[in-house]
C-alpha positions as CSV (number, residue, x, y, z in Angstrom):
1,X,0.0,0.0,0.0
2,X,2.8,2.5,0.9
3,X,4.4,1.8,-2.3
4,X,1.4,2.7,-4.0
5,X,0.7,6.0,-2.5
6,X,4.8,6.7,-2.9
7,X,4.4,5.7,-6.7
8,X,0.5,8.3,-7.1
9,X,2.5,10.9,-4.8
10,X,6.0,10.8,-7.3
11,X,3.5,10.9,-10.3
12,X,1.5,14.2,-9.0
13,X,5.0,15.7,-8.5
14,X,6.2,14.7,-12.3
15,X,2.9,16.4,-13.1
16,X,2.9,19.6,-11.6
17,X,6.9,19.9,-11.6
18,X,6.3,19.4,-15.9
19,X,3.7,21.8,-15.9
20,X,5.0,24.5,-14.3
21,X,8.2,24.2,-16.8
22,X,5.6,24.3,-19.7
23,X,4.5,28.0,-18.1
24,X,6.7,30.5,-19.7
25,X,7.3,34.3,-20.8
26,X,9.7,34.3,-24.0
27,X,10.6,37.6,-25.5
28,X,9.8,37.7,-29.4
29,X,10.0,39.5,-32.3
30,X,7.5,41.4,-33.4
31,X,7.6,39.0,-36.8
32,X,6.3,36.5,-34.5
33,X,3.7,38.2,-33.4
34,X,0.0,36.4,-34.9
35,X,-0.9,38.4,-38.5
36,X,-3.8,40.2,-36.8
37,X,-1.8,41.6,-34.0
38,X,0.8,42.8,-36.4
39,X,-1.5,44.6,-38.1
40,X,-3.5,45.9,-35.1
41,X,-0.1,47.3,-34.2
42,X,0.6,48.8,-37.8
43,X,-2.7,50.6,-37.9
44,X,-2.7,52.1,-34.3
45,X,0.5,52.7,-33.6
46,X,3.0,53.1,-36.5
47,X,4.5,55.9,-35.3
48,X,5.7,54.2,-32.2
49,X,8.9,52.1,-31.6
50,X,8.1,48.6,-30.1
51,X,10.3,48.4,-26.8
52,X,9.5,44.1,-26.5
53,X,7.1,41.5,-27.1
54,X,6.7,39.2,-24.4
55,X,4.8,35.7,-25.7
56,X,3.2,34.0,-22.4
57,X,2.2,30.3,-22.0
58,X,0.5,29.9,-19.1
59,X,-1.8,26.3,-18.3
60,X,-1.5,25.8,-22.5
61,X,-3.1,29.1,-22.9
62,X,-1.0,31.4,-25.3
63,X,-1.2,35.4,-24.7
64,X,1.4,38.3,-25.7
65,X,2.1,41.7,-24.2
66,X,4.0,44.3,-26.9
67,X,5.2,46.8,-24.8
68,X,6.0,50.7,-26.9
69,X,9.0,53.0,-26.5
70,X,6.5,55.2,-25.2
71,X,4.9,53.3,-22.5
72,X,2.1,52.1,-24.1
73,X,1.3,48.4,-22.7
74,X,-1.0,46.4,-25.8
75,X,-2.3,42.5,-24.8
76,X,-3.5,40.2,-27.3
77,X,-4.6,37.0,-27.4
78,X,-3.9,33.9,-29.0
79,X,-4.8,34.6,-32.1
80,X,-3.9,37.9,-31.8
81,X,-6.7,40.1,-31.2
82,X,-6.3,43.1,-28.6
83,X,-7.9,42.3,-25.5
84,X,-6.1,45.2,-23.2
85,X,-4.4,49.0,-24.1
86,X,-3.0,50.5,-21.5
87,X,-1.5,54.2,-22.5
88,X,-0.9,55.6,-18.7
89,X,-0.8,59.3,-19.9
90,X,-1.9,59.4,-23.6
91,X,-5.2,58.9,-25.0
92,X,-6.4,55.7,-26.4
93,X,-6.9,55.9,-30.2
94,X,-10.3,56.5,-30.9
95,X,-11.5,54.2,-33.3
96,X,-11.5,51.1,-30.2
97,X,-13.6,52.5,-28.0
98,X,-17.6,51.6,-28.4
99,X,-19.4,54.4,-29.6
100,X,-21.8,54.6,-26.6
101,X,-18.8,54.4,-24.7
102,X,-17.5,57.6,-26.4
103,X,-20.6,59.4,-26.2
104,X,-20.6,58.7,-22.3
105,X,-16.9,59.9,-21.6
106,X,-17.7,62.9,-23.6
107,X,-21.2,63.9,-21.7
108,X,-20.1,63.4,-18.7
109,X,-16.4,63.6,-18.9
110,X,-15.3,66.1,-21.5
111,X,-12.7,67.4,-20.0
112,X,-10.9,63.6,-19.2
113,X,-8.9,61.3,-21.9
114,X,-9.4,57.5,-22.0
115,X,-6.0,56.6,-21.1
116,X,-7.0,52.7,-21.0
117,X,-9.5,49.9,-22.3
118,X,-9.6,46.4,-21.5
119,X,-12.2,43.8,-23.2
120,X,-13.8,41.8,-20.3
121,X,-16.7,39.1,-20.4
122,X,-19.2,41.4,-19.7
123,X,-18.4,44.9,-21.9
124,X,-15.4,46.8,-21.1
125,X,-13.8,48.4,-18.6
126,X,-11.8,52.1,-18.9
127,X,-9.9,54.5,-17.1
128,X,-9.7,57.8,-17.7
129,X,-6.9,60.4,-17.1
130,X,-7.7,61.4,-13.8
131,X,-7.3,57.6,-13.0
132,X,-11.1,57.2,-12.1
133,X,-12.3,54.0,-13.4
134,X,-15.8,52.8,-15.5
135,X,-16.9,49.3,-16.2
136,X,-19.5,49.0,-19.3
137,X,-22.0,46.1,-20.2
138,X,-21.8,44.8,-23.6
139,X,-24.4,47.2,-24.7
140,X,-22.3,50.3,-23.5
141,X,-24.4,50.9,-20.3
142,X,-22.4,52.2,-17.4
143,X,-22.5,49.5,-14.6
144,X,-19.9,50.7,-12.1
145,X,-17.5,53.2,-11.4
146,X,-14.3,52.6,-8.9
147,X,-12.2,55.4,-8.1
């Protein structure tokens, strides 16, 4: 009987000490970023210098972060659609926020900058420059803010 628990025990350690080698950050190339983010990155943000691109493997899930000479933090997802753009000081462009999203910020924000946007399961969340925080349902309803 001890054997046998010795011989499950030795396997559950192979398991987890294997999969935690399988979890990884590498540093890439921008070449090796998916098509889609490549082009996400050539139609946004051109004008900016990539400082790295970090692919993560985490529990066989793939994700990358492209970080920008100018701070700008951009997450995609495995097949390489942005799910995160994080600016800190500088406006996020335009054209990937939700309309109604917009049109909120503007009406009852028009002096503040959307300096992030994440995708989440339910609609988005944004922050604005003066770091106050809003979280939108799919339909581009205000649900929450956090300061």
């Amino acid at each position: 009987m001890k054997s046998i628990i010795a011989t499950i025990l030795a396997a559950i350690a192979l398991f987890f000490t294997t999969s935690c080698k399988a979890d990884r950050d590498q540093i890439i190339t921008v070449n090796q970023l998916p098509a889609a983010a490549r082009t996400f990155l050539q139609d946004y943000f051109s004008d900016q210098n990539v400082s790295f691109v970090k692919k993560d493997i985490e529990l066989g899930k793939t994700s990358y972060e492209v970080r920008l000479e100018d701070g700008t933090e951009i997450d995609f997802n495995s097949k390489g659609e942005w799910d995160k753009v994080d600016r800190d000081t500088i406006a996020v462009p335009s054209a990937l926020i939700p309309q109604a999203i917009a049109a909120y910020v503007s009406a009852n924000f028009p002096s503040q900058i959307i300096v992030m946007i994440d995708k989440e399961n339910y609609g988005h969340e944004i922050e604005l420059g003066n770091s106050l925080e809003l979280k939108f349902n799919k339909k581009g309803e205000l649900i929450r803010v956090d300061d």
